[in-house]
N, C-alpha and C positions, 0 to 999 in steps of 0.2 A: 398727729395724735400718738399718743404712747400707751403703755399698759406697764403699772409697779407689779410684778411678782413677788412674793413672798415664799422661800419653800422654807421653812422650819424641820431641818431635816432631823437626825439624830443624836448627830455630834457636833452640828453648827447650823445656823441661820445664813441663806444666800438669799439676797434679794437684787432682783433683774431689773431692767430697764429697758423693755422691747418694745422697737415703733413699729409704726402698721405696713413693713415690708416684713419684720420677724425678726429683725437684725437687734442685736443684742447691745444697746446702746452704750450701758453701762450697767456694774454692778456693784455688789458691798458681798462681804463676808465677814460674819461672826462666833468663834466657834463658845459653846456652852462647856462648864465640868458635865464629867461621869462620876455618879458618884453608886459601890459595889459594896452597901453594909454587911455583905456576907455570898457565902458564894451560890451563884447561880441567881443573886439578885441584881437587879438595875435599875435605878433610881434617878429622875432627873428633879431639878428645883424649879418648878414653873415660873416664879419671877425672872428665875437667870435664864429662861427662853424666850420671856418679854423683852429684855432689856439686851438680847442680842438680837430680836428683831428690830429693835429700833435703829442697833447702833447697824448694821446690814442695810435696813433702807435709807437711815441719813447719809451713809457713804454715795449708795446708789441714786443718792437724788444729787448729791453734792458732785458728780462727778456730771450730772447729765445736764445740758441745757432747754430738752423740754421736757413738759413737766406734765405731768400723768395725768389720765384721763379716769383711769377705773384699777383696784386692785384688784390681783388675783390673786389665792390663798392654795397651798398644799402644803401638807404635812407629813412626818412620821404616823403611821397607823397604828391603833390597837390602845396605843398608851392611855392609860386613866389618867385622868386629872379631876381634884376637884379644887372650887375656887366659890369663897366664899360671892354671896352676891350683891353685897353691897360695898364691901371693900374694894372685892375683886383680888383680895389675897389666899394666898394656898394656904390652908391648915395643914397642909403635908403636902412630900414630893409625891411627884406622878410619880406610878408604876410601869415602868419602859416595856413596851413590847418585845424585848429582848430576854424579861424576866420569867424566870419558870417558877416561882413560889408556890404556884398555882396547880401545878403537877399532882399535886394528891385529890385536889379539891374534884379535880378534873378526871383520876382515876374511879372516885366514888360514884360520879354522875354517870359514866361508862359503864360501870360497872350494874349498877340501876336500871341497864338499858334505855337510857336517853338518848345515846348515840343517831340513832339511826334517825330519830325525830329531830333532833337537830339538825342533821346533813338536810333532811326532808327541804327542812323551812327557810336553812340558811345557807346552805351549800358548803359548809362549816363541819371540824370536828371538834373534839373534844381536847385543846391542848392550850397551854398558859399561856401562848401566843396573842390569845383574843383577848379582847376587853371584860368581856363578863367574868371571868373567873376570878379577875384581879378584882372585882368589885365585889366579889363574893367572898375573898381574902381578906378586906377590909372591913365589910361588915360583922367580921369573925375578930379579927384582930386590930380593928381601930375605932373601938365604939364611940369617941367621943367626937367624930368626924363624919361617923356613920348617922351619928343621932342629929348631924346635921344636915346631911342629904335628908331623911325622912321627917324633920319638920319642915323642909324646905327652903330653910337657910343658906344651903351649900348647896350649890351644882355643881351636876357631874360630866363628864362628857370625854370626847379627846382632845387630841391640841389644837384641830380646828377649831371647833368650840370653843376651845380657852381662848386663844388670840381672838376670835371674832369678836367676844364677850370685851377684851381688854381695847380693842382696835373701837368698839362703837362706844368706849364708856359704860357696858356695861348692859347697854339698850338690847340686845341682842343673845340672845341662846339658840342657836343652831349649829347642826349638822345638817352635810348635802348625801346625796343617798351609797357613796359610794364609801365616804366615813364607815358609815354607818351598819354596810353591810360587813362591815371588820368587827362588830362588837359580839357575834354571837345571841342579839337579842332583834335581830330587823328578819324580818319575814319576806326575802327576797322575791316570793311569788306575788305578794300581794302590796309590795312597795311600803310598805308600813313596820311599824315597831308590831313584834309579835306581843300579846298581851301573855298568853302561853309560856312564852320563854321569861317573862318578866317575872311572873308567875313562881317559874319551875328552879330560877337562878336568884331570887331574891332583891331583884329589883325595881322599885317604885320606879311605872310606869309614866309617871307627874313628874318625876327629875329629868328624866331624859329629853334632849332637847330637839326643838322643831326639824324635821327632816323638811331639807328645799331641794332644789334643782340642781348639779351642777355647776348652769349657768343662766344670767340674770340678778339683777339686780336682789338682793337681800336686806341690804343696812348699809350706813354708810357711816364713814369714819369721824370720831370727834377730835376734833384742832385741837381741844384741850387736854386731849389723849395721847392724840399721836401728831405728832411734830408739825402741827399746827393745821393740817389739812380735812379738808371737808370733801371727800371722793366715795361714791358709792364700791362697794365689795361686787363685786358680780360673779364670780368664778370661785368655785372649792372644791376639790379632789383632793384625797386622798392620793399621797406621792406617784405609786407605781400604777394609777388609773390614770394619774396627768401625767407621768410618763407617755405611758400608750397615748395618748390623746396627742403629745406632742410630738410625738413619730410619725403622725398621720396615719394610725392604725384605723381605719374608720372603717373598712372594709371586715368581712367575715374572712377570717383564715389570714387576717395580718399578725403577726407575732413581732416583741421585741423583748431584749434584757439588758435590764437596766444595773450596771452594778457600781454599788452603792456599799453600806455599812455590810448589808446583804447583798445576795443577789434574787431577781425577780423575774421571772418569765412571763408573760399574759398573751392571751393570745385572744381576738375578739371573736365572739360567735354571736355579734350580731342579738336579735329579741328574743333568741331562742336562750335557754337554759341548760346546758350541755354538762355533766354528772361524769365524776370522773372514777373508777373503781382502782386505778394505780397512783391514788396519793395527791392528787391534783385538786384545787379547789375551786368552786364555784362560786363567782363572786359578781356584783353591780360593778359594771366600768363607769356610767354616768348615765346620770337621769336630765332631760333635755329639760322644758319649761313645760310642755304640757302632760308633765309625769311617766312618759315613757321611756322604760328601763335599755339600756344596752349592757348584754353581759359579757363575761368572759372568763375563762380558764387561766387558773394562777398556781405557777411552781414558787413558792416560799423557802430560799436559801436564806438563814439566820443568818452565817457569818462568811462573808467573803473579803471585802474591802475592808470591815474591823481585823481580820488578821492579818495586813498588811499595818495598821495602825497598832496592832498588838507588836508585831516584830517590831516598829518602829519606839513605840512607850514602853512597852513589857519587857521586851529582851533587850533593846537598844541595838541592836543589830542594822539601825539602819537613820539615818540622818533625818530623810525624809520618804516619803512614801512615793515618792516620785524617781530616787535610787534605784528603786526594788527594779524597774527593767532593766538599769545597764550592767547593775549585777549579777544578777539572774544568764543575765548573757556571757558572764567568762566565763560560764560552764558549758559543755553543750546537754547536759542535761543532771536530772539531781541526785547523780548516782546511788540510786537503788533508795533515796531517802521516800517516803511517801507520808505528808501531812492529811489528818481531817480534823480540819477546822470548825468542831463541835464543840467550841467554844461557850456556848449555852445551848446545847443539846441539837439535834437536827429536825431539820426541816422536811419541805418534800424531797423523796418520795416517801421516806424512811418511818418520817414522824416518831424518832427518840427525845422524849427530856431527858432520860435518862441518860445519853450517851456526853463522854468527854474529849477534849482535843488529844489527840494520838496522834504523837511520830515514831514510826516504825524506819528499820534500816538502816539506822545508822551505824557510821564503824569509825574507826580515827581517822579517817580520810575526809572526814565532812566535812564540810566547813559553812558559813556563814550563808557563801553562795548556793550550795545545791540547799539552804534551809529556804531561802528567799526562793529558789525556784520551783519547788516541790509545792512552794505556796502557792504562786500564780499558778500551776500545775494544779492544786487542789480544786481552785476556782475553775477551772476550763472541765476538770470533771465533776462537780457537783451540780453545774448547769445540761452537760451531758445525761446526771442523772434524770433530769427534770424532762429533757426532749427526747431523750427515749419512748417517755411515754405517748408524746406528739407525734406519731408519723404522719410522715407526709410534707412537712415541713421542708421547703428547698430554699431560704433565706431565712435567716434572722438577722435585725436590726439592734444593734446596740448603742448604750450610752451609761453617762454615769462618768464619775472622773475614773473608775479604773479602765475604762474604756480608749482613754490617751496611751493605755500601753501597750504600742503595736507587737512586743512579742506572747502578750497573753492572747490576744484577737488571734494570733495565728494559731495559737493551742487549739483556742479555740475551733476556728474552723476545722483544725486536724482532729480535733476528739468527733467532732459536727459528722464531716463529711459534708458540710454544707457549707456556702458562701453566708460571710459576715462582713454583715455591711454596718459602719461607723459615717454618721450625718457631722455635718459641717459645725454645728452647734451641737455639742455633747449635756448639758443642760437641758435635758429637754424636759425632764419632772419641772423646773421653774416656768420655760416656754409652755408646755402645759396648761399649767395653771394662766399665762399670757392672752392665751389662744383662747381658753375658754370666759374669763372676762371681756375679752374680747366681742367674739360672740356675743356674749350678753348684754353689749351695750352701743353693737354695731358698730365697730371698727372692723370687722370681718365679718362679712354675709353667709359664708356659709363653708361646711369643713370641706367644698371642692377647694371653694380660696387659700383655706390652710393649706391643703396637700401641695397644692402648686409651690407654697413656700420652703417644702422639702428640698434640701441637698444635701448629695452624696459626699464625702470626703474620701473615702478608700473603701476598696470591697477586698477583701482577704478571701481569697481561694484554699483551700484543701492542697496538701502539700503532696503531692503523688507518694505513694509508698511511704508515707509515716507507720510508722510500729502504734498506731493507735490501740489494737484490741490488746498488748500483751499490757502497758502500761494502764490501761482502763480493769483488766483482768487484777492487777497487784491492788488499786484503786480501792474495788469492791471488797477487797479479802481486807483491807488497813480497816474500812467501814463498818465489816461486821467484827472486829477487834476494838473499836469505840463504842458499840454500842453498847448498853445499860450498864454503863460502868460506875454512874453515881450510886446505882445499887448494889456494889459487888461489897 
């Protein structure tokens, strides 16, 4: 037996082919346009994230000789979409979770004192990251798309949602609770769409779609949708909750970061709900079949792995993104240059939209290479930012394709102070989503079995006497010199 993965990530479509030892049989990648009408906006085309999930799984089935048993779904978060519901075509692009348009909308609701009620319910603040604001954006500035969400012509939802809706024909509107709790409108205490926040954000409560489990069985696929097959969906998370799932974080006080377009830290706390006051958010990791929540603690880095794709598109500075280590390496370090990759504003701990990408230090001496390495360098401190506020923490687990880059892992561990351990399968947002289809349709009995299918590939030590605080100390001063600079 096997399990199709689907991750629809941000900048492309990977779809996995994993049998029931975990092993990664075969897979497909398809990457979608970015498309940036203005700045600080991001926009994707919901067709061209269909049609790079299909051409992703036809690879992945074409490559493999057996043939799936159950899909598994994870997605980029936050992003709006809507699609009309009988076509199933987008009246407009999604609103990418990367996009801050939403920045004012979200200063007035603050401002109003909503804030504090919203952390309450959602574990959530107030910034253009979430989905609700962008929907609140729309029904301001795209009324003739809006007027079709509220006669109920157009659904709305994220990109799970969309592909689910596209993947059954149509049959199907849902979100799994972990979606869900990224919109700013799900009531994390009481597993439900909050009516309050639908309420207070302008959201018809009758659009939003059915909140399920995780895992189990939901809908199943139509042959005259999708390349011809008829398999039940059983598995949906939300990218960096089927990350942690596919780490085998199942344990309270397991942690990993996954880096990706961003970078993501989660750490599980188990049924408890754990409130974080230095910048951390509280979020659903996955809801099982009999409705019980597992939550977790999440550091939100915007830009880390896109600005190794920015040097590589934007400046050209670099062939491919897989360069960026052996170059980074003729230097022994990025002499005196220091990057923050607030490339659309920052994340945790900082929470600026405001704030722009700043490189400080340079002098004619620079060159290419301490640019690429100030970069991996930015990344190894802006996760540093995030576990500062975790103490206690004596491992973290990583993955993500920037995670192939053994001299960032070692930053890593030197900014840490802590072992970083990198798994055999770096994939793991797609195994994930594997794992949990799985699950739901009993090709794995239970997440002791997953864990067991954990392996290690290398554990990266702390490098004795690294100059970690003085280069961490320049770090923070580069950090508060980008911040609120789209307002200056």
């Amino acid at each position: 037996m096997s399990i199709l993965a689907i991750d629809a990530g941000t900048t492309g479509v990977t779809a996995l082919v994993v049998a029931e030892d975990a092993r990664v049989v075969s897979r497909g990648y398809e990457e979608f346009p970015q498309h940036f009408p203005r700045p600080g906006w991001v926009e994707h085309e919901p067709e061209q994230i269909w049609q790079a999930t299909l051409s992703a799984c036809r690879q992945a089935l074409q490559r493999s000789d057996d043939p799936p048993t159950a899909i598994g779904l994870t997605d980029q978060r936050e992003t709006a979409v809507l699609w009309d519901k009988s076509s199933l075509a987008a009246p407009r692009r999604a609103i990418v979770w990367q996009d801050r348009r939403s920045a004012g909308i979200c200063d007035e609701l603050r401002e109003a004192g909503h804030e504090n009620r919203l952390r309450e319910l959602t574990g959530l603040r107030f910034d253009p990251y979430f989905t609700a604001t962008k929907l609140c954006w729309l029904a301001s500035h795209d009324e003739k798309s809006w007027a079709g969400v509220t006669s109920g012509a157009v659904a709305l939802g994220t990109v799970d949602s969309y592909l689910v809706a596209r993947l059954t024909g149509g049959a199907r509107h849902v979100t799994d609770a972990s979606n869900a709790s990224r919109t700013l409108l799900f009531d994390i205490t009481k597993g439900e769409w909050s009516d309050e926040l639908c309420e207070l954000l302008g959201v018809p409560r009758a659009a939003l779609p059915e909140v399920v489990p995780s895992y189990g069985v939901v809908g199943r696929t139509d042959p005259s949708a999708f390349l011809g097959l008829d398999l039940p969906i059983a598995g949906i998370a939300g990218d960096q909750q089927a990350a942690l799932f596919g780490q085998a974080c199942f344990e309270v006080g397991d942690s990993k970061c996954t880096y990706g377009t961003g970078s993501f830290v989660l750490v599980n706390t188990g049924p408890e709900i754990v409130r974080s006051e230095a910048g951390l958010l509280t979020t659903v990791a996955w809801m099982d079949p009999s409705g019980a929540l597992t939550y977790a603690q999440e550091g939100a880095i915007f830009v880390t792995g896109a600005a190794i794709q920015w040097l590589r598109d934007g400046l050209g500075l670099l062939g491919s993104a897989g360069e960026s280590e052996a170059l980074a390496g003729t230097v022994p370090d990025s002499g005196g240059v220091v990057f923050v990759p607030a490339l659309t504003g920052l994340g945790a701990p900082d929470w600026d939209p405001a704030a722009r990408g700043t490189i400080v230090g340079i002098t004619r001496g620079t060159t290419r290479a301490h640019l690429v390495r100030a970069t991996l360098e930015a990344i190894a401190f802006e996760v540093r930012d995030v576990m500062e506020t975790l103490p206690g923490t004596t491992t973290l687990r990583v993955d993500g394709g920037a995670a192939a880059n053994g001299l960032l892992l070692q930053m890593q561990a030197d900014q840490l102070a802590i072992a970083v351990e990198r798994p055999e399968i770096l994939e793991t947002t797609g195994l994930g989503a594997a794992f949990l289809a799985g699950l739901g349709t009993g090709v794995w009995s239970s997440t002791g079995q997953l864990a067991d299918t954990w392996r290690l590939d290398r554990r990266f030590e702390p490098t004795a006497g690294s100059d970690r605080e003085e280069a961490y100390r320049r770090w923070r001063a580069a950090v508060g010199r980008a911040k609120g600079w789209a307002d200056v």
